[in-house]
C-alpha positions in Angstrom: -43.5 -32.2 -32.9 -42.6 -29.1 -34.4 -39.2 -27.9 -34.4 -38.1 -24.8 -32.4 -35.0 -24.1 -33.9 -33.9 -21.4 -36.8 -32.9 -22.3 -40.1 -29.2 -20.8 -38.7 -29.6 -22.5 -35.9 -29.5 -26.0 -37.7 -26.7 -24.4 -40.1 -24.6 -24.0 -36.7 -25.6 -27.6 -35.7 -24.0 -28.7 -38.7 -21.5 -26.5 -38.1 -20.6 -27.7 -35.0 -20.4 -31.3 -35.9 -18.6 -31.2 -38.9 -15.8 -28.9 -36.9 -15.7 -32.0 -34.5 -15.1 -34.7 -36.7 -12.7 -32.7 -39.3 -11.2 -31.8 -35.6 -10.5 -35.2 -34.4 -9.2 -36.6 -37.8 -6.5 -33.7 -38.1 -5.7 -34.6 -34.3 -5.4 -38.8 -35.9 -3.0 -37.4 -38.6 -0.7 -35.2 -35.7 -0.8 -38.9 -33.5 0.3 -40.6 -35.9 3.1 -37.6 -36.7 3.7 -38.0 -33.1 3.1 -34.3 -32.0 0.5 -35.4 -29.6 1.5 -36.5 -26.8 -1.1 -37.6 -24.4 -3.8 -40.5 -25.1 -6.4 -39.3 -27.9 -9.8 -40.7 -27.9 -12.1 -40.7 -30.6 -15.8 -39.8 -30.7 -16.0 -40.4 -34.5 -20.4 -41.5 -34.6 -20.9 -39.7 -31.6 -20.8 -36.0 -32.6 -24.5 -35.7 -32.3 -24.7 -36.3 -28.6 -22.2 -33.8 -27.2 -22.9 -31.4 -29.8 -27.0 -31.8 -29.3 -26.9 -31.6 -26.0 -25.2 -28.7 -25.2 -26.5 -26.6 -27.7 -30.0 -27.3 -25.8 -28.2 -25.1 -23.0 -28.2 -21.5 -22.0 -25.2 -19.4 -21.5 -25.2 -19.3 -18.0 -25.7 -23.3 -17.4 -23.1 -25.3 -16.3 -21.6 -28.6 -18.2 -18.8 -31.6 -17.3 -17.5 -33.1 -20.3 -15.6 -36.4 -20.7 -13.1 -37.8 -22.9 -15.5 -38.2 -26.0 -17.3 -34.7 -25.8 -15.0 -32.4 -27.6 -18.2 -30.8 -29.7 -19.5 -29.8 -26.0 -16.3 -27.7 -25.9 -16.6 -26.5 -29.3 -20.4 -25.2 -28.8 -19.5 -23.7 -25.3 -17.0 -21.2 -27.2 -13.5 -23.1 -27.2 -11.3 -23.0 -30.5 -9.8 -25.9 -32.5 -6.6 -24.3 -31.1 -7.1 -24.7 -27.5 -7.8 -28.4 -28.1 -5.2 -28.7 -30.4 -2.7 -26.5 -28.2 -3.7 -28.8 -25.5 -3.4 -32.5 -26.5 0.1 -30.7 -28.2 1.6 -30.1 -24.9 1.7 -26.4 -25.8 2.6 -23.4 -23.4 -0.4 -22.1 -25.6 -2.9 -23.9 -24.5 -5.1 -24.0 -21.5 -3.1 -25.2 -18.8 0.3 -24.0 -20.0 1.1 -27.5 -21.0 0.9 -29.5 -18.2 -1.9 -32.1 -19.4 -1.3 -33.6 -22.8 -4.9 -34.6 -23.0 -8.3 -33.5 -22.0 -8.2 -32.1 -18.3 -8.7 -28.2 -18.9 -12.3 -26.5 -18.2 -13.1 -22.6 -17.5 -14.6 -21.5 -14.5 -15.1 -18.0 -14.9 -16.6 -17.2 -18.3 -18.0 -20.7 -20.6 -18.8 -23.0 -17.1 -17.1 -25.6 -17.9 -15.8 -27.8 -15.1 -12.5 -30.2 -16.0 -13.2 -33.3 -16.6 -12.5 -36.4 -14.0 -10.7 -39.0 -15.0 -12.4 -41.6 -11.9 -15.7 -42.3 -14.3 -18.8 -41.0 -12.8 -17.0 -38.2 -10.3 -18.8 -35.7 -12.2 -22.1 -36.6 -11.2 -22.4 -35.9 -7.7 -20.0 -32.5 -8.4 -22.4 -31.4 -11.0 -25.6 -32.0 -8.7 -23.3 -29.8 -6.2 -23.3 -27.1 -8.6 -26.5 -27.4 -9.5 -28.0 -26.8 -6.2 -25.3 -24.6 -5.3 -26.6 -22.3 -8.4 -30.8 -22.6 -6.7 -29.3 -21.8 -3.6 -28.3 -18.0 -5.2 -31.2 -17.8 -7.4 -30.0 -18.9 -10.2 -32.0 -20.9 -12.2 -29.2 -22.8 -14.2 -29.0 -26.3 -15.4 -25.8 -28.5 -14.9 -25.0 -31.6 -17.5 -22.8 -33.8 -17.8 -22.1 -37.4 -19.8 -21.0 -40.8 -18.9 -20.4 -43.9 -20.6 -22.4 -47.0 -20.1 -19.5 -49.0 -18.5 -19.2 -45.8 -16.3 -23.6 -46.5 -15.2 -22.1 -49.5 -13.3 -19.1 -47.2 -11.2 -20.4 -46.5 -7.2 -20.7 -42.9 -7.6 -23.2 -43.1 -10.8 -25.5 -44.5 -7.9 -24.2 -42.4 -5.4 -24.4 -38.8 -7.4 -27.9 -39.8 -9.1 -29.0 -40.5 -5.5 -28.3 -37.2 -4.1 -29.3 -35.6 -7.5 -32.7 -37.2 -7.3 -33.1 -36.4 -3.1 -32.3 -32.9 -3.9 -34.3 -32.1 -7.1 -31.0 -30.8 -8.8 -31.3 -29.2 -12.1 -29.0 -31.9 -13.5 -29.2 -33.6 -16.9 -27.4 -36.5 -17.5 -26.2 -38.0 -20.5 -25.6 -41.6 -21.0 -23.3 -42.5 -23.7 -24.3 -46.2 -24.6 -22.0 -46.6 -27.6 -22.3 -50.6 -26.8 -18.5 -50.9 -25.7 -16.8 -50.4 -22.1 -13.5 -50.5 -23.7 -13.7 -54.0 -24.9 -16.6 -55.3 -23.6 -19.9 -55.1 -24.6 -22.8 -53.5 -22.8 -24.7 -57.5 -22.7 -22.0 -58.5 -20.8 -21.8 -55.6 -18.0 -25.5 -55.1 -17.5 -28.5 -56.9 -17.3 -30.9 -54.4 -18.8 -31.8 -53.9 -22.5 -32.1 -50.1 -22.3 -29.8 -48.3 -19.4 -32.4 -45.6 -18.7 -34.2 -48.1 -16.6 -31.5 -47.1 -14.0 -33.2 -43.7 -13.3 -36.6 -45.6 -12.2 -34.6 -46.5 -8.9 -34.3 -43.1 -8.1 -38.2 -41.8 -8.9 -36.8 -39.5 -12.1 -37.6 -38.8 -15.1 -35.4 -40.4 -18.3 -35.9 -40.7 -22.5 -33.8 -42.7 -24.8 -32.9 -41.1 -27.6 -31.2 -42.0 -31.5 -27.7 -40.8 -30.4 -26.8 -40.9 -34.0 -29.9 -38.1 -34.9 -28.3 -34.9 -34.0 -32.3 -33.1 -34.3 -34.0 -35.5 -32.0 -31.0 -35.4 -29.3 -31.1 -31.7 -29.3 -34.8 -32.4 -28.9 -34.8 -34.5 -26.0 -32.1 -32.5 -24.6 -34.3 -29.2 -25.0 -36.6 -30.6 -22.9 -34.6 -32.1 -20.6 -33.3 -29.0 -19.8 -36.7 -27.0 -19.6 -38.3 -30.0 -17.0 -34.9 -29.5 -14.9 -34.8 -25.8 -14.9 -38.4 -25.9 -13.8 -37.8 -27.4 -10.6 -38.8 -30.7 -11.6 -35.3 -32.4 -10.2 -32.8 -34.3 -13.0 -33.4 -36.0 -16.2 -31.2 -38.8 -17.4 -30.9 -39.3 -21.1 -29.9 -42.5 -22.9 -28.8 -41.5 -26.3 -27.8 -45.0 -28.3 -24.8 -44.6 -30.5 -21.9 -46.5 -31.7 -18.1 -45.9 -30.9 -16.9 -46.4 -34.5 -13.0 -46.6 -33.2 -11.0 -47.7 -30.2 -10.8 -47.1 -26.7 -8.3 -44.8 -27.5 -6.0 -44.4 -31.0 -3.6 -47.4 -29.3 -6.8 -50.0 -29.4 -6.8 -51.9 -32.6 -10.7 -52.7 -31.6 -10.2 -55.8 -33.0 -12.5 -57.3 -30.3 -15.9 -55.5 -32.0 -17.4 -57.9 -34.9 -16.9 -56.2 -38.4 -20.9 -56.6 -39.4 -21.6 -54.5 -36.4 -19.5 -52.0 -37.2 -20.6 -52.1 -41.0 -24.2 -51.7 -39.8 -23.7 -48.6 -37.9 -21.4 -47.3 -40.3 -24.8 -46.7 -42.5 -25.9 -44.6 -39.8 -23.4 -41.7 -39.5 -24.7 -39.1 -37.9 -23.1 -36.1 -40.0 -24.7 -38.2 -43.5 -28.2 -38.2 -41.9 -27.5 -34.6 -40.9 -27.3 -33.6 -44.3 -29.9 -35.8 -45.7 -31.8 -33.8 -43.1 -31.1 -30.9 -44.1 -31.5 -31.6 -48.1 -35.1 -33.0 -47.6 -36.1 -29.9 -45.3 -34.6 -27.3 -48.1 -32.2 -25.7 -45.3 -29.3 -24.9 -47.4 -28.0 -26.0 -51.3 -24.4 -27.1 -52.3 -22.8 -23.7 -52.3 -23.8 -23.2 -48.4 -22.5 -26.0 -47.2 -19.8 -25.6 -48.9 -19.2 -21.8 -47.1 -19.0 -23.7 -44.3 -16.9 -26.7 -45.3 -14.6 -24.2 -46.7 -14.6 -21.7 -43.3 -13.8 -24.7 -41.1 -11.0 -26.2 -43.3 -9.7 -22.5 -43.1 -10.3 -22.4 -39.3 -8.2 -25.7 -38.3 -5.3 -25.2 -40.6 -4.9 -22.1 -39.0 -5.3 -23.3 -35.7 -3.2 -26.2 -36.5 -0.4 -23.8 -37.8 -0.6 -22.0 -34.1 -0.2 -25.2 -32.4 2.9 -26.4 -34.4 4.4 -23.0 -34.0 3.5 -22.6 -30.3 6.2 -23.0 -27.4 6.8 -26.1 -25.6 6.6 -24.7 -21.7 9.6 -23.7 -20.2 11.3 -26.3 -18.0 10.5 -24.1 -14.6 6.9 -24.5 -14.6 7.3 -27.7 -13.8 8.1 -26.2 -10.3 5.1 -24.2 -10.6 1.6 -24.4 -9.0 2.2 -28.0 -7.1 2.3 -26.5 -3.6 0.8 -23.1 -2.5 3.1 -21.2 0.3 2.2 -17.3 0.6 2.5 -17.7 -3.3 -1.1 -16.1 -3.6 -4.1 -15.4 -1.6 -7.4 -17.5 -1.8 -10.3 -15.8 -0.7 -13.7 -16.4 -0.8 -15.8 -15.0 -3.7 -19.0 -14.4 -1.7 -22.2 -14.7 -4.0 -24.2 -13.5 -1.4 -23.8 -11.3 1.9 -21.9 -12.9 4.2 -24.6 -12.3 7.3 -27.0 -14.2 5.1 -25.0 -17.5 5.2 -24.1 -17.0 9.2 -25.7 -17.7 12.3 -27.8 -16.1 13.3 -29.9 -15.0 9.6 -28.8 -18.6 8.1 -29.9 -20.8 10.6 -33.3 -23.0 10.5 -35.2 -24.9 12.6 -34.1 -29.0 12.3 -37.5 -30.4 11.5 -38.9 -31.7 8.0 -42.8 -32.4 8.3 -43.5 -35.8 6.8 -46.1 -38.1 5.8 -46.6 -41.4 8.2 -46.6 -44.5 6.1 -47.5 -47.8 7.2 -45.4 -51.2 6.1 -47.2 -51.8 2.6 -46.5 -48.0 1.1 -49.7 -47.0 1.6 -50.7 -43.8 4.2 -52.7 -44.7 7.1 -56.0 -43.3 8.2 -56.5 -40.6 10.2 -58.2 -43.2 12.6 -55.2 -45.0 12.9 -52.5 -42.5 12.7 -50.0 -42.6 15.4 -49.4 -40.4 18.2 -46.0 -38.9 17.7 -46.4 -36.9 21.2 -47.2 -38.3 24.6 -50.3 -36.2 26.1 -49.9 -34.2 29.2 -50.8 -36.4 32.1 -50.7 -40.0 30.3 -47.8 -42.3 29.7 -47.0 -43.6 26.6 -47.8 -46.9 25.6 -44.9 -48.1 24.9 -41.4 -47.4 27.3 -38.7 -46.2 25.0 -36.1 -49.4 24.4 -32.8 -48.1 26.1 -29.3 -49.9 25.1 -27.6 -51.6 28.0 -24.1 -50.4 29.5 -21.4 -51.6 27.5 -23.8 -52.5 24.7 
């Protein structure tokens, strides 16, 4: 299949994911330094995925990113410094230093909704969005990621449901990076390839390499295209490996060595750049322009972090309860007499197709009568519940 994207575009790729991984290993060193202060999990293996998929998006879709999806943030237009700033506890940084982890989104200019610690939460709020974005016209595309322990939560089901009822330009990317913390995907589901799940629901899914950044932004391309068309969600599978703990305090002694070793050989960021090498798309000195520029950009950023503010001890105080502190209104996306009675209202009847017991649609000799005639009684006296019943 041929490839859609610019020779800068797959410079930015690469970009991207090296600016996530050198990112997340400054982030190890400041742990370990104890300036950050909230848990810090790793996607070390997994830049591909977030980083693919969202660069398959436009600027005015909408995406939910977890715990292991800091390149999401990175391609949507945050700086090293706001996750830096953030996980820091930093007046600096997003939310003025009141979550020492990843719980900080914008609303108003990247789309990016907070993440939700309950796993799978995002789901049904991103099919909300989703259909709240066709009901003004919009024609955006909501994504979001999840784990494969998070496949088995309630809500997965719940949200893929409603997502799949409502033909909601939703994407949905399934992290299977084999471990739900410490135990492995064999032993929490009872299907080889989690994609399966979206066959319950009648849409459409692919399983891609996680670990090969140019066929997940592939996949995720047209993912994106079949959602924005109308054609309801698409879940993705993308198979990767997470090559470190739960989080920087799990040993993940639990995960045999062999299998690590074995994914180890395929890194994404080392197939990157055999990619790119084979494909003539840059020599040493261009890579190393953009080595050079992101070293520059996190020590920088890492500078402003270590220099920023702590938050003053008042804000604690600050923004827990509302009273006459501020007014919320309404931002009104459309006219207000479109979305009330009388203008909004519709008739409560959706035409449907009779069905016998097997599936299949009856005859037109032996469809049933849904209205009585005038004159005749019906064949069968409605069943009434008794008093007290």
């Amino acid at each position: 299949m041929a490839s859609t994207l610019t020779r800068d575009q797959y410079l930015e790729l690469y970009y991207y994911m090296r600016l996530n991984r050198e990112l997340e290993e400054q982030m190890v060193r400041l742990f370990r330094q104890n300036k950050i202060v909230g848990g810090l999990y790793s996607s070390f293996g997994q830049e591909a995925i977030s980083v693919g998929t969202a660069y398959a998006l436009g600027p005015g879709d909408w995406i939910a990113p977890m715990i292991r999806n800091i390149g999401a943030l990175l391609v949507r237009g945050f700086k090293p410094r706001d996750i830096l700033t953030q996980h820091m506890a930093r007046y600096t940084s997003p939310t003025l230093g009141k979550d020492g982890t990843s719980h900080f989104g914008d609303l108003k200019t990247r789309h990016v909704v907070s993440p939700i610690s309950m796993l799978g939460d995002l789901i049904p709020v991103m099919t909300g969005i989703a259909m709240a974005g066709r009901y003004l016209g919009q024609k955006i595309v909501t994504m979001t990621w999840i784990g494969d322990g998070g496949t088995s939560t309630g809500v997965f089901h719940e949200g893929l449901n409603l997502a799949a009822v409502q033909k909601a330009p939703l994407v949905l990317i399934v992290e299977n990076n084999q471990w739900a913390y410490s135990t492995p995907v064999e032993r929490q589901v009872p299907l080889r390839d989690l994609a399966d799940r979206a066959k319950a629901y009648g849409i459409e899914s692919a399983i891609v390499d996680g670990n090969d950044a140019v066929a997940v932004e592939r996949a995720a391309r047209e993912a994106v295209a079949h959602a924005r068309a109308g054609n309801g969600p698409v879940l993705i599978e993308a198979k990767t490996m997470r090559m470190r703990g739960h989080a920087q305090h799990d040993a993940a002694e639990y995960v045999p060595k062999e299998m690590l070793e074995a994914w180890k050989k395929r890194d994404p960021l080392d197939r990157y750049e055999k990619f790119m090498n084979e494909n003539k798309l840059w020599g040493a000195k261009t890579k190393k322009e953009i080595d050079t520029r992101i070293a520059r950009e996190i020590q920088a950023d890492v500078e402003f972090a270590e220099n920023s503010p702590f938050p003053p001890p008042e804000l604690a105080g600050q923004g827990v309860y509302c009273e006459g502190c501020h007014t919320v209104e309404a931002d009104w996306k459309r006219a207000k007499e479109e979305v009330m009675p009388p203008r909004s209202s519709v008739k409560p009847e959706w035409p449907m197709k009779l069905f016998t017991g097997n599936g299949t649609q009856p005859s037109p000799a032996s469809k049933v009568a849904t209205k009585s005639k005038p004159g005749k009684k019906s064949a069968r006296a409605p069943v009434r519940a008794k008093e007290g019943s």
